[in-house]
N, C-alpha and C positions, 0 to 999 in steps of 0.2 A: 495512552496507547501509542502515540505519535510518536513518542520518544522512545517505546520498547522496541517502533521498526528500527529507530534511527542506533538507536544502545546494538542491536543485533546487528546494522552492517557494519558498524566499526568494533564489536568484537569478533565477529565474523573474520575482516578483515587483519585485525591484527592476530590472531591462531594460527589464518591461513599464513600469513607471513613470518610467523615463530614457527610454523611446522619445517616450511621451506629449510628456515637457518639452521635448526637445529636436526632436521633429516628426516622428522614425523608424519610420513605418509597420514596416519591415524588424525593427530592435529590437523593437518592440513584441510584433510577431507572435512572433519567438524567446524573447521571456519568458513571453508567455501560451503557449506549448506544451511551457515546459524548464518552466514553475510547472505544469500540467494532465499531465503525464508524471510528477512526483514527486507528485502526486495520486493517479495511477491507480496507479502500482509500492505507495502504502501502501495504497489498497484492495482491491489483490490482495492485498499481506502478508496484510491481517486476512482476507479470503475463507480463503488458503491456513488460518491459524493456525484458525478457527475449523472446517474442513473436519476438520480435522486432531482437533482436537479433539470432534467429534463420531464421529468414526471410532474414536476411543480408547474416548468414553464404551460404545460396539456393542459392542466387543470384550470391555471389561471388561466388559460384562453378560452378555457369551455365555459367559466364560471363569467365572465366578460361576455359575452356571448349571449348568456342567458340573461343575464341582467337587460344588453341591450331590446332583446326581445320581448322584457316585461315593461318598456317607456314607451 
């Protein structure tokens, strides 16, 4: 999955810059949206990975917690 963001901003980025050269409005547009699509899938990953991660940290301090109060 990591590497389908990373594959999509740099073919993203190389369309958008064959479009430019060779005068493809049509290309262009298709690279700036496959390169801003592999943008946004890794800035959800990290939303996801850090959500996720804050959710652990709650847990384990509840579950610490409870332990304390069963010694």
């Amino acid at each position: 999955m990591k590497n389908n963001r990373k594959l999509d901003k740099v073919k993203g980025t190389i369309k958008e810059g064959t479009g430019k050269i060779i005068g493809s409005e049509q290309l262009e547009l298709e690279g700036k949206l496959q390169k801003k699509r592999g943008e946004l899938a890794e800035a959800a990953s990290e939303l996801g990975e850090s959500l996720k991660e804050k959710a652990s940290e709650k847990v384990n301090e509840l579950i610490d917690k409870l332990d304390k109060k069963e010694k």
